[in-house]
C-alpha positions as CSV (number, residue, x, y, z in Angstrom):
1,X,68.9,1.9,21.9
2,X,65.5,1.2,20.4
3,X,62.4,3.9,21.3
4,X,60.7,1.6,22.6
5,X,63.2,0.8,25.6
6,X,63.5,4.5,26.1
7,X,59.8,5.5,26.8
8,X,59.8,3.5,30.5
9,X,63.2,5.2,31.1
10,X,61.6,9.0,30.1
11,X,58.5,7.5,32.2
12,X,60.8,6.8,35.8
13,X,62.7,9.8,35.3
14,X,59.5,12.2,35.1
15,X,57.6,12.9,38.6
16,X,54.7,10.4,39.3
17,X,51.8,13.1,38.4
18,X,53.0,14.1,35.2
19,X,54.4,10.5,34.5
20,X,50.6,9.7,34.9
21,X,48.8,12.6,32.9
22,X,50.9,11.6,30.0
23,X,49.8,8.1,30.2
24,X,45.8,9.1,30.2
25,X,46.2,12.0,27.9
26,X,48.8,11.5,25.2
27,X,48.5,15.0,23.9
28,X,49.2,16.8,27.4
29,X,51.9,18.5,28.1
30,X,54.6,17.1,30.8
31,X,54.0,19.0,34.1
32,X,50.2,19.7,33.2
33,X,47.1,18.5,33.6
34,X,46.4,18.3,29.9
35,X,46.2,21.8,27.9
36,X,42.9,22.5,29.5
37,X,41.6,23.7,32.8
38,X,40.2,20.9,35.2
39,X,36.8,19.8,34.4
40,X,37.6,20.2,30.7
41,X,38.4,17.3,28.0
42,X,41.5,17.5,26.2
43,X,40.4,16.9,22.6
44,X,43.0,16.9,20.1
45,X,46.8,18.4,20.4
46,X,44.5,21.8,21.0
47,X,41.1,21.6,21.6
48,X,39.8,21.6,25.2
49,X,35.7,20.6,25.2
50,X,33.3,21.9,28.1
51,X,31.6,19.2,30.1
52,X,28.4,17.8,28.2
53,X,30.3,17.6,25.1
54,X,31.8,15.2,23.1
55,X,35.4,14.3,21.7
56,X,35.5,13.6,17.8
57,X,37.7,11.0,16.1
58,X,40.1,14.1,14.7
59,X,40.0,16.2,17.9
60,X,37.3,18.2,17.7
61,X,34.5,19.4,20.3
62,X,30.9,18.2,19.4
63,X,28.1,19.7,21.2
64,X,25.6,17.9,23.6
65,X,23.2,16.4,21.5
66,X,24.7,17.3,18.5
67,X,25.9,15.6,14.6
68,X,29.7,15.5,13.9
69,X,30.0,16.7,9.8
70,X,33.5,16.0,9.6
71,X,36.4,19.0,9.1
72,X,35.6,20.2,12.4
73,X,31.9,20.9,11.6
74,X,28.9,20.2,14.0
75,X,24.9,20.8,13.6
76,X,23.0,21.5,16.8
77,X,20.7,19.0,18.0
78,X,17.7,18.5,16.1
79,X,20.0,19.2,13.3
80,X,21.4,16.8,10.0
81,X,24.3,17.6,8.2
82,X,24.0,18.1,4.2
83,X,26.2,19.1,1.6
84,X,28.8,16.9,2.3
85,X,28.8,18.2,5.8
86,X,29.2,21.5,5.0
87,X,25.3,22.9,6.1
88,X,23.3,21.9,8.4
89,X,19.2,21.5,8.2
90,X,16.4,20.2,10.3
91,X,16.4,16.4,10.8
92,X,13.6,15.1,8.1
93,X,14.7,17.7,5.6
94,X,15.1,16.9,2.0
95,X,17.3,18.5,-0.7
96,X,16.3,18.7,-4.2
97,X,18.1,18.6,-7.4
98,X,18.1,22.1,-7.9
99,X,19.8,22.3,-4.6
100,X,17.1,24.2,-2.2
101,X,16.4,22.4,0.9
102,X,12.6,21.6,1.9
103,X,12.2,21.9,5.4
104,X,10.1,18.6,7.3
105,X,6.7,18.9,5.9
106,X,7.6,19.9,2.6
107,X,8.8,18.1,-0.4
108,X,10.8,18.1,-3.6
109,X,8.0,19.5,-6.4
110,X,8.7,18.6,-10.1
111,X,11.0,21.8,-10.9
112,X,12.6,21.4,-7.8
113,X,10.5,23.8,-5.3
114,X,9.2,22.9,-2.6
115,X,6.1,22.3,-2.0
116,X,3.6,20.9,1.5
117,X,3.5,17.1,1.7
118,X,0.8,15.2,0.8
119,X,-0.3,17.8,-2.4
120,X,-0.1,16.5,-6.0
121,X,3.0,17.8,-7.9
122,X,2.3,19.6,-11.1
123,X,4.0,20.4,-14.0
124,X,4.6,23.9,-13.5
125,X,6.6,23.3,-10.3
126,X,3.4,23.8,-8.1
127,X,1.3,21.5,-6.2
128,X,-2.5,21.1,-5.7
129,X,-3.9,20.1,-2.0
130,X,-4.8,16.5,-1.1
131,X,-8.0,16.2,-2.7
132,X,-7.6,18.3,-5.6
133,X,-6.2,17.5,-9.7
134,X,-3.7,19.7,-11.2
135,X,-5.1,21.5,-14.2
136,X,-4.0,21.3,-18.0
137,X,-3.3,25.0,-17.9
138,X,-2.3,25.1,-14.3
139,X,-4.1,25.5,-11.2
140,X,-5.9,23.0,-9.5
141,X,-9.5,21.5,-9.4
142,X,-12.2,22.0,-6.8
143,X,-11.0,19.9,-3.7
144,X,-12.9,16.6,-4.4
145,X,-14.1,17.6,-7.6
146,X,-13.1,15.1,-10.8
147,X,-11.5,16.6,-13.9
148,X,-13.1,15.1,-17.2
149,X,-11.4,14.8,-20.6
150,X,-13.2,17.5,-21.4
151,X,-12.0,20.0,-19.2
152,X,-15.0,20.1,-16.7
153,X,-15.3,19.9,-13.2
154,X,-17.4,17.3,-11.5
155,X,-18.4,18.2,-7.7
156,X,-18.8,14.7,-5.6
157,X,-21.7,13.4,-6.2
158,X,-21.4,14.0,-10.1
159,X,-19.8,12.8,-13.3
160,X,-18.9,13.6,-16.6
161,X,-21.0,14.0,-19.5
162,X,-20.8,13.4,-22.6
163,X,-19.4,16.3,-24.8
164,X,-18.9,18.1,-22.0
165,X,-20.7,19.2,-18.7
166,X,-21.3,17.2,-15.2
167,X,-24.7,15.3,-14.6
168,X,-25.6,13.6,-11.1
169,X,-24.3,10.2,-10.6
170,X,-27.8,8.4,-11.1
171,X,-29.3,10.4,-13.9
172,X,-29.4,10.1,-17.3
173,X,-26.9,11.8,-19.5
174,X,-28.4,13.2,-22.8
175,X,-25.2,15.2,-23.2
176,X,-23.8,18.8,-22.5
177,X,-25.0,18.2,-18.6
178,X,-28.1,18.0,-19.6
179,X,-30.1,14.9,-17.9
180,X,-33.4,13.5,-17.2
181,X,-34.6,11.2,-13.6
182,X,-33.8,7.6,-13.7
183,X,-36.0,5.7,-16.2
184,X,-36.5,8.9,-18.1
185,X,-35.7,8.8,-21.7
186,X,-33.8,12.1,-23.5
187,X,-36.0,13.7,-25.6
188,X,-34.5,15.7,-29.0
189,X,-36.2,19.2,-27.7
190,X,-33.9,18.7,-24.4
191,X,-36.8,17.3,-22.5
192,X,-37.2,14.2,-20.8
193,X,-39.8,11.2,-21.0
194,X,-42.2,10.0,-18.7
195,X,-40.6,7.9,-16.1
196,X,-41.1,4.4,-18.1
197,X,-41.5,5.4,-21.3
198,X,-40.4,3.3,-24.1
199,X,-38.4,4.3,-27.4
200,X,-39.3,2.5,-30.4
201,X,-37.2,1.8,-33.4
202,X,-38.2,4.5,-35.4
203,X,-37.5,7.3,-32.6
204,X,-41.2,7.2,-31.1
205,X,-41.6,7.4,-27.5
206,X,-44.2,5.5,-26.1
207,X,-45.4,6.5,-22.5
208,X,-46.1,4.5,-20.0
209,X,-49.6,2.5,-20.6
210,X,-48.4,2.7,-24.4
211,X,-46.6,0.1,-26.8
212,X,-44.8,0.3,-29.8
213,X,-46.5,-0.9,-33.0
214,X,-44.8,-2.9,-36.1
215,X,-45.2,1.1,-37.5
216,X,-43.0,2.3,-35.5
217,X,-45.9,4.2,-33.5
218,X,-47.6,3.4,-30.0
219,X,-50.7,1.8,-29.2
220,X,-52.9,1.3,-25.8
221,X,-51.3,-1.5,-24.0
222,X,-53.7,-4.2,-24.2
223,X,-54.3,-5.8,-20.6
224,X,-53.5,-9.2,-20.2
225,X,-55.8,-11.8,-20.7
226,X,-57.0,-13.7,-18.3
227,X,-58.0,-17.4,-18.5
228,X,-61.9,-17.9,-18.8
229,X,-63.1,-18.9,-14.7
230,X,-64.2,-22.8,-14.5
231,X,-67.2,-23.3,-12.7
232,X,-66.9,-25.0,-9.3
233,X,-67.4,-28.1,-8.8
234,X,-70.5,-29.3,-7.1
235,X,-70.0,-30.2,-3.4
236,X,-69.9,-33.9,-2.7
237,X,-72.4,-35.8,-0.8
């Protein structure tokens, strides 16, 4: 006789409760309510789950709240599984390729550390804070401060000069973070000009009041001249 014709058969001959538990709960037991105790899940050929929890696709309890891994593994709520399932970590984690896990707020560094988010990486592994520039030799600048070619730090408010040094953002740069006021010229003693001085080709400075000659010195700067008055005209009559 086929199986199937023999299952409503077994089914008649079995008492009405028992005929109906094995209808709503394959994997219980004739003459039982399931394996488990009432108010428990049957989960499984052998796994009974509390109220609150949750039946996985092989059989296995999963917690309230919780992340089925597989293999009858489970992270707690707030949880994530990694690894293939086989660890658990905070949701928002992030695993690096050396295998360390940064917990949320951190992230992967160049060598693999972790390191806070939202600071620079450097090549050592480290990190410098938002704001900062990671240093040639490690370390990291000033917060805010700009790292020249050169190797110097610039606070805000300056930059780079030439050679090396920092000057203000509006001066003049005569070199080595040496500078003069706007309009200043840089003098070869390390002094500075008269606002409005002039440099002639020869390497005179003129100040102000003073013009260059065809000598390549200065000279009074002659006033302008103005045109002769015209007499006014007689009034008409």
């Amino acid at each position: 006789m086929p199986l199937l014709l023999l299952v409503p058969l077994l089914l008649a001959l079995l008492p009405a409760p028992a005929a109906a538990d094995l209808l709503s709960d394959p994997f219980a037991r004739p003459g039982t309510r399931g394996a488990c105790p009432i108010g428990q899940m049957q989960c499984g050929p052998g796994n009974c789950c509390q109220p609150g929890t949750r039946c996985s696709w092989d059989g296995h309890c999963i917690p309230a709240g919780g992340t089925y891994c597989g293999g009858g593994r489970s992270c707690g709520p707030g949880e994530q599984c990694i690894d293939a399932g086989t660890r658990c970590a905070p949701v928002g984690s992030q695993k690096c390729s050396t295998g360390q896990v940064c917990l949320p707020g951190f992230t992967c560094g160049r060598d693999g550390r972790c390191i806070p988010r939202g600071e620079t990486p450097c090549r050592d592994g480290g990190g410098c804070p938002a704001g900062s520039t990671c240093l040639p030799s490690g370390g990291c600048t000033r917060p805010g401060a700009i790292l020249c070619e050169t190797g110097s730090q610039c606070n805000p408010g300056f930059r780079c000069s030439l050679i090396r040094g920092c000057v203000p953002q509006n001066a003049v740069d005569c070199g080595y973070g040496r500078w003069c006021h706007p309009n200043s010229l840089c003098l070869k003693d390390g002094g500075c000009s008269a606002p409005g001085a002039t440099r002639c080709t020869g390497g005179a400075i003129c100040d102000p009041g003073f013009t260059c000659t065809p000598e390549g010195g200065c000279a009074p700067t002659r006033p302008p001249v103005r045109p002769e008055a015209r007499p006014e005209a007689p009034p008409a009559d």
